[in-house]
N, C-alpha and C positions, 0 to 999 in steps of 0.2 A: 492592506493587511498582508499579503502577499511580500514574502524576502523579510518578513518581522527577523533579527540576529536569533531570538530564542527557537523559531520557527527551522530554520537552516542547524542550528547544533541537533533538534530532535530530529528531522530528515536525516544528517548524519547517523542519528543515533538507530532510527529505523532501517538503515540501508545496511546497518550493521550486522542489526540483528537475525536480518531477511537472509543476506547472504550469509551468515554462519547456519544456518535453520537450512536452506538449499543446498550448501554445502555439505551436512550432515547425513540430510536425505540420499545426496549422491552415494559417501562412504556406505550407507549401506543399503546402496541398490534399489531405493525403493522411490515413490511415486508421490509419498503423501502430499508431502508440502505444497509441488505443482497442482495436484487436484483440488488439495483445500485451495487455491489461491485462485482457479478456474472456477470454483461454486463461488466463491466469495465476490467473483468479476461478476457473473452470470446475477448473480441475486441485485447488485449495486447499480448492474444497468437496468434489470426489470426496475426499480425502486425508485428511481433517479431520472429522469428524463437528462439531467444534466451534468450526470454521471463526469464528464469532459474538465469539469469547472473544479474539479477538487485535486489539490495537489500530492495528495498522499497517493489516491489514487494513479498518478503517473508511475510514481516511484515503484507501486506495487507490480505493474505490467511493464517498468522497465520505457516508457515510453519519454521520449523529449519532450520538452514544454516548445510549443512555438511562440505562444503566448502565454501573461501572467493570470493567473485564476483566479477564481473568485472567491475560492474556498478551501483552506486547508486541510480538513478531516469531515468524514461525516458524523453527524449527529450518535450519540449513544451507540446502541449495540451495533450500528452500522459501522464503527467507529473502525480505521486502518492499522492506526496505532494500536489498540485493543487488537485487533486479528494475528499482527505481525507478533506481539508481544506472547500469542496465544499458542503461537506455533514452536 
């Protein structure tokens, strides 16, 4: 499941969006974005013992993959794509 071609254009598409949303925050000085994306870490590792296995979540904390995972996004309102979109 992991490296799907549709999978890799929406990663692109999210890494987009994150850093223009980060960017924005910086322009004007403020904190949001990184706090919302600190609650959003915080909540997905309570929830998740396996938090590790989701690929979206890399992208969100910037983190390398060492290995390929087993899951692309979390379920419903957990969902990375929905958060990043959200910001």
């Amino acid at each position: 499941m992991e490296g799907a071609p549709n999978e890799e254009v929406l990663l692109t598409e999210l890494k987009t969006l994150l850093h223009e949303a980060q960017d924005e925050d910086r322009l004007k000085n403020t904190y949001y974005v990184q706090d919302e994306i600190v609650k959003k870490v915080k909540g997905l590792r309570k929830k998740y013992p396996d938090w590790q296995n989701y690929r979206v979540y890399h992208l969100l904390v910037g983190s390398d993959l060492l290995e390929p995972t087993k899951y692309f996004d979390f379920p419903g309102d957990d969902s990375i794509e929905k958060f990043i979109r959200s910001l």
